[in-house]
C-alpha positions in Angstrom: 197.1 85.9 14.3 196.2 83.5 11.8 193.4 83.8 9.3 191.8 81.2 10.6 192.2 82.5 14.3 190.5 85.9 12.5 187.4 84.2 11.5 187.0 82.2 14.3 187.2 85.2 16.7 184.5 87.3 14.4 182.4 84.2 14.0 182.5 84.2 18.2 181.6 87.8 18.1 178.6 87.5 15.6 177.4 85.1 17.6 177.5 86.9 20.9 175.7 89.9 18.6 172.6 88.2 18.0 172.5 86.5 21.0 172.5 90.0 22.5 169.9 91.1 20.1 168.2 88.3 20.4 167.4 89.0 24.4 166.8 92.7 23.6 164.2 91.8 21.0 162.6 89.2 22.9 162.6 92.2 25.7 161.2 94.7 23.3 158.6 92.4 22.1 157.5 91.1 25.5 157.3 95.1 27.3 156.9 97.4 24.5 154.5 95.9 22.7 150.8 95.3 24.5 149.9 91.5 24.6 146.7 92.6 22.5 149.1 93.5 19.3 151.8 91.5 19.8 152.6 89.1 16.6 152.9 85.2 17.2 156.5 84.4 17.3 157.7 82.7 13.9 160.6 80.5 14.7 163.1 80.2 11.5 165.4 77.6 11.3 168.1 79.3 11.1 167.6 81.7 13.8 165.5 84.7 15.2 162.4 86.6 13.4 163.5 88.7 11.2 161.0 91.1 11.6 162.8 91.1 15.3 165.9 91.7 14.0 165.1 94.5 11.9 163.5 96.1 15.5 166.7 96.0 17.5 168.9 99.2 16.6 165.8 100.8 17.3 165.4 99.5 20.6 169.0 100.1 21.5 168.8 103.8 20.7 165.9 104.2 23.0 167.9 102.9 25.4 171.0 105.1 24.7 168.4 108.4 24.7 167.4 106.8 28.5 170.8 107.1 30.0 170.4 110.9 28.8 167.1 111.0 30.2 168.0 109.5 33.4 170.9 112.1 34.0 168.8 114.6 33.4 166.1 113.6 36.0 168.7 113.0 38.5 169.7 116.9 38.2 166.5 118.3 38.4 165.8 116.1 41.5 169.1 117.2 43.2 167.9 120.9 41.9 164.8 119.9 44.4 166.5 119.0 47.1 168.4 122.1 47.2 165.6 125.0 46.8 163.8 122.6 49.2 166.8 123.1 51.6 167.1 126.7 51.0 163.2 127.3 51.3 163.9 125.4 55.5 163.6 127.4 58.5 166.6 127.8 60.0 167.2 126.3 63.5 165.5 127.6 65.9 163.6 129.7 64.2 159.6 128.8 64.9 157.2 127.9 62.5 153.9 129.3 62.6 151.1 127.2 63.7 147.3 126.5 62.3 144.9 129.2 64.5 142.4 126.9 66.4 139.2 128.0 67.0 138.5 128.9 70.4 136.6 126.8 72.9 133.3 127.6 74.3 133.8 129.0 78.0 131.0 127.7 80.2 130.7 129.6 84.0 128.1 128.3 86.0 126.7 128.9 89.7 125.0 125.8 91.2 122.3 126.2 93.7 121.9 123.2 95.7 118.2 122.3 96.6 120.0 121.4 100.2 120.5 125.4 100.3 116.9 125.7 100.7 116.1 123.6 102.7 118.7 124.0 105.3 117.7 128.2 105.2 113.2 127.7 103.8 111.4 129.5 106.7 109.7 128.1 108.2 111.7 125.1 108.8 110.1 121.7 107.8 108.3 119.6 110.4 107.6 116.2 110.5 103.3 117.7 110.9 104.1 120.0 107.9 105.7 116.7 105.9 102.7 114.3 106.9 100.5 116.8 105.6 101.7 117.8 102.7 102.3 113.4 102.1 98.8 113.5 101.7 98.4 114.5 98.1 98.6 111.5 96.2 101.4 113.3 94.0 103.9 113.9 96.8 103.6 110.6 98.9 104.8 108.8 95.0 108.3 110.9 95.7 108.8 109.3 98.7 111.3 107.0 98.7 110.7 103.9 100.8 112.0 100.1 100.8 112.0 98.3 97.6 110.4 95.0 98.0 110.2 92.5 95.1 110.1 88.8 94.2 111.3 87.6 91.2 110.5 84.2 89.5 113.7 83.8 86.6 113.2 83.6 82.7 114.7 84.2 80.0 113.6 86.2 77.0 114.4 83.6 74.6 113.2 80.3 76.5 110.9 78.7 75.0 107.2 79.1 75.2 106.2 76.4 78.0 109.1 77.9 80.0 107.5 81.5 79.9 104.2 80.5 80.7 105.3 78.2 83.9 107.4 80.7 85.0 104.7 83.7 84.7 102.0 80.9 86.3 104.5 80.8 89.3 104.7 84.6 89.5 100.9 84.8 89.2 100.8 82.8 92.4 103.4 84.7 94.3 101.3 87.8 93.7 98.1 85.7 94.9 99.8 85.1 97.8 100.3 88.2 98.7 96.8 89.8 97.9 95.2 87.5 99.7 97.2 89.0 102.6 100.5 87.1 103.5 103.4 88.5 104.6 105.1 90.0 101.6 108.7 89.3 103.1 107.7 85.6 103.7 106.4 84.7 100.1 109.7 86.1 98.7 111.7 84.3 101.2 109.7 81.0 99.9 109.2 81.5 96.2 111.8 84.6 95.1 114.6 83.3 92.8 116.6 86.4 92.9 119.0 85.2 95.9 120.6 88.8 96.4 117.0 90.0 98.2 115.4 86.5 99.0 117.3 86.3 102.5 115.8 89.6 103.2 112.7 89.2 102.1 112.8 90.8 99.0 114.1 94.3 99.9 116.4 96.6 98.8 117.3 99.7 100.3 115.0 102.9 98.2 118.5 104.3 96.7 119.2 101.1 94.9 116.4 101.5 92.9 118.3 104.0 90.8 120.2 101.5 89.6 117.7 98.9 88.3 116.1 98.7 85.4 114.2 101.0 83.6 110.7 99.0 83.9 111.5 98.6 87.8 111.8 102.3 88.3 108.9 103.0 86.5 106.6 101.2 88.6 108.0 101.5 92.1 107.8 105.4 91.1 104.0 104.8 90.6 103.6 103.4 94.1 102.5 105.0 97.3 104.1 103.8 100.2 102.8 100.9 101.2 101.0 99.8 98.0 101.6 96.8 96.4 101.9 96.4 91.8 98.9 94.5 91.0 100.7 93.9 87.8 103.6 91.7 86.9 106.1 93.3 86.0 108.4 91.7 82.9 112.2 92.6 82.9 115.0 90.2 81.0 115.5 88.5 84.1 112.0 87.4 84.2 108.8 88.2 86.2 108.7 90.3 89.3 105.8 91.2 91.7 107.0 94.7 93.1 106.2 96.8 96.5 107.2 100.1 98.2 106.9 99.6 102.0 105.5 101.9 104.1 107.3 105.1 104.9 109.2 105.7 107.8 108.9 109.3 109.7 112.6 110.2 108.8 111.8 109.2 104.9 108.7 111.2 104.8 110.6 114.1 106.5 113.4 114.0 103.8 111.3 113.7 100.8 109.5 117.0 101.9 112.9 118.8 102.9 113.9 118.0 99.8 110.8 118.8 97.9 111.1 122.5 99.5 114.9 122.6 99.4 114.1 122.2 95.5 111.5 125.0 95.4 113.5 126.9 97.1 116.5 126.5 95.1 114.3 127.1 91.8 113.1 130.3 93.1 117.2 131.2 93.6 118.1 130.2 90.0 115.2 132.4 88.8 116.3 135.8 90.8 119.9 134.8 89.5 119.0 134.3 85.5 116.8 137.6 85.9 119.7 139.6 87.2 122.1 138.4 85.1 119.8 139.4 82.4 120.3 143.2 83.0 124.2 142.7 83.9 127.2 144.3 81.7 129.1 141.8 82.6 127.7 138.4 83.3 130.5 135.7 83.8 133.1 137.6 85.9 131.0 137.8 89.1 128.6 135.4 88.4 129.5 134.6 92.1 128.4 137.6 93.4 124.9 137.8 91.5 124.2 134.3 93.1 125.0 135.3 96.4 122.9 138.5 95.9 120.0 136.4 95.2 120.4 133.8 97.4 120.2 137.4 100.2 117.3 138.2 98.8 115.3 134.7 99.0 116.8 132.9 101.6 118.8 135.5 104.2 121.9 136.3 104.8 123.4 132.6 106.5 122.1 131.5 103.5 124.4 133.8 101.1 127.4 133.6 103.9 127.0 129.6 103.2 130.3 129.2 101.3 129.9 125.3 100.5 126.5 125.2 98.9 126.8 127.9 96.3 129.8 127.8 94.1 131.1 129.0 90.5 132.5 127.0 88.1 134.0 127.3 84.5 134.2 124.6 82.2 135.5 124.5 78.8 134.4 123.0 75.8 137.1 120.5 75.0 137.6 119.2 78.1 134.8 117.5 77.9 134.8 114.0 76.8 132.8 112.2 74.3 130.9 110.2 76.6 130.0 112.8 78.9 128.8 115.1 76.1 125.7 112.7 75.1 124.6 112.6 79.0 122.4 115.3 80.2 122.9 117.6 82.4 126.4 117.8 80.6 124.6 117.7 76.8 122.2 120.9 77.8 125.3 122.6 79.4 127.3 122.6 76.2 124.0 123.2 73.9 123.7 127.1 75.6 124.6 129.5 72.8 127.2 132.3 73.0 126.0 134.9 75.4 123.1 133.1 76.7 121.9 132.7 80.2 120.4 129.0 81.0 119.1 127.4 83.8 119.5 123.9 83.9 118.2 121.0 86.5 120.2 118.7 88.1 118.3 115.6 89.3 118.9 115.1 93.4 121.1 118.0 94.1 119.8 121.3 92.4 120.0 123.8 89.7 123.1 125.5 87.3 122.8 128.7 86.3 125.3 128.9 83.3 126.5 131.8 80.7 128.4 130.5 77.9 130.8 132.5 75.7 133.7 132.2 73.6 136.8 131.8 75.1 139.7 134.7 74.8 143.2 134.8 74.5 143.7 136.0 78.3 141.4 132.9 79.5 143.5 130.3 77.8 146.3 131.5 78.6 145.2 131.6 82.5 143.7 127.8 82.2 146.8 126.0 81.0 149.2 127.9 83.3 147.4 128.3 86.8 147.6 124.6 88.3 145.6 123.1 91.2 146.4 119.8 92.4 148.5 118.8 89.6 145.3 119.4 87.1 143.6 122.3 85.5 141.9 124.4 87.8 139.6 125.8 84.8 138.6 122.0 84.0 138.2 121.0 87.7 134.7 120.3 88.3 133.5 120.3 91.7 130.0 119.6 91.0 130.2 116.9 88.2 127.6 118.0 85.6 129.9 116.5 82.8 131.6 113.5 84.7 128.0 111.4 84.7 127.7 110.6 88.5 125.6 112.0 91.1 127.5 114.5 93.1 127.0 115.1 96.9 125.1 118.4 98.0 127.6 119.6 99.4 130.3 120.5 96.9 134.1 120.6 96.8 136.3 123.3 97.1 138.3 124.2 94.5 136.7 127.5 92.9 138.1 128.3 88.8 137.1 132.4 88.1 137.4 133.1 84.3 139.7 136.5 84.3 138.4 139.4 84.3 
């Protein structure tokens, strides 16, 4: 090779140098340094900063000690891995799991108020229920026909609406004071068209499910008497009436009125004798039935589909229900207690809470009834937010012994 070809070649390979350095410096300057102390770039004509160039071997031996450094982290992680592999269970081998606390076990008897007033002696009579109808406090719990008429308007409309809509209602009520047929005025004026083919009414049960300012005042009534006072809801204004009482409603307000004394006087005896028991929720059964003997007779006691035991846990009870009562004052009895709690329409619970063992989990998620739990089936429905009938279903859960 020719001199000329020498210095050629090293002139390429000078040039290639500080182009490389060049990059590395601009690199260097643009990460390494913060943007706060970085120097303004001085552009020479015959090249790069010096000050850059002076920079570079330093940079590149940074990078050389990297590679080392990188090795090096790339052992210790594969060192990881392995005591991480070594510190593994081996297969099929189980791992131990985090205790959870136990549930709270509820057991409770129900006493239906239709026990006691199927068994009361002496039976209810129509005389006994006409009489006892007479106290102004007993004839408002009998439930009669629901009359009502109902002139529409919304909460929001604006003013001249509410007050033609409330003059209207005002004149409906008129109406009706001054004697007319309640049944015809609704029928003429009444805007809610569900009743106003009927005459207003509803049957006495659907009253449950209106709103709250409805059931408020048809519970004020007598049967027979007639709101003298509008009533506003958020569907508008209503004039409201109970009808009179027929013989078979006044008969089944007082059977139920004694049925529910009755059944009250039950959970008493039961709470008392559990009080004094060693061992409270493995025959609760029996203690009910030994009451129920001692108030209400033998066919009483013998009456296997209006006294029953339950259990209930804890956390199989949803959200919802949890907020509702009768479920919420269930699952508020402490450990060891003995509660009585009312259940509007059908009767009492008498329930004993404690914490659940070992022996009762281990029952309730292997003993199967119908494809579900039998220690979460419950036949009354405290905790599942309906009404449930008097007479209760079948399936009976005993916590083990």
């Amino acid at each position: 090779m020719t001199l000329s070809a020498k210095t050629t070649t090293c002139g390429k390979r000078r040039t290639r140098r500080r182009r490389t350095q060049a990059s590395a410096g601009a690199l260097r300057s643009a990460v390494l340094i913060p943007a706060s102390t970085k120097p303004p770039p001085r552009a020479l004509e015959g090249g790069l900063d010096p000050e850059v160039m002076r920079t570079d071997h330093t940079f590149f031996a940074a990078l050389t000690r990297g590679r080392w450094c990188l090795v090096l982290v790339g052992a210790l992680s594969l060192v990881t891995l392995r005591c991480k592999d070594r510190s593994a269970p081996a297969p099929g081998v189980a791992q131990s799991q985090p205790t959870k606390a136990p549930a709270t076990v509820f057991t409770y008897c129900v006493v239906a108020n239709e026990l006691g007033a199927r068994y009361s002696k002496p039976t209810p009579t129509l005389a006994d229920a006409k009489q006892w109808m007479k106290a102004p406090a007993h004839a408002r719990v009998v439930e009669a026909t629901f009359r009502h008429i109902l002139i529409k308007v919304g909460e929001t409309a604006a003013a001249d609406e509410q007050a033609t809509a409330r003059k209207t209602a005002e004149a409906a009520l008129a109406r009706v004071m001054r004697g007319e047929d309640f049944a015809k005025v609704a029928t003429a004026m009444s805007e809610d068209y569900g009743s106003k083919s009927t005459g207003g009414a509803y049957p006495a049960i659907r009253v449950r499910e209106f709103v709250e300012p409805i059931r408020a005042v048809y519970e004020a009534l007598k049967p027979g008497e007639l709101s003298k006072v509008l009533v506003r809801t958020p569907f508008g204004w209503h004039v409201v009436k109970k009808d009179a009482a027929t013989n078979s409603e006044i008969l089944a307000a007082y059977r139920s009125f004694v049925g529910d004394e009755a059944a009250q006087k039950v959970a008493n005896e039961i709470a008392t004798r559990l009080g004094s028991a060693t061992e409270r929720s493995g025959d609760l059964l029996g203690v009910a039935k030994g009451a129920v003997r001692a108030i209400l007779g033998d066919a009483a006691a013998a009456d296997e589909d209006l006294a029953k035991q339950v259990t209930l846990t804890s956390d199989s009870v949803s959200p919802e229900n949890a907020t509702k009562p009768p479920c919420r004052d269930l699952l508020a009895t402490p450990h060891g207690a003995v509660r009585i709690i009312p259940y509007e329409r059908v009767g009492y619970a008498v329930v004993v809470a404690e914490l659940e063992t070992d022996e009762m989990r281990r029952s309730r998620t292997s003993t199967k009834h119908d494809g579900g739990e039998v220690a979460t089936d419950v036949s009354f429905g405290i905790c599942r937010g309906g009404h449930a009938s008097p007479t209760f279903g079948s399936t009976i859960s005993k916590p083990p012994r």
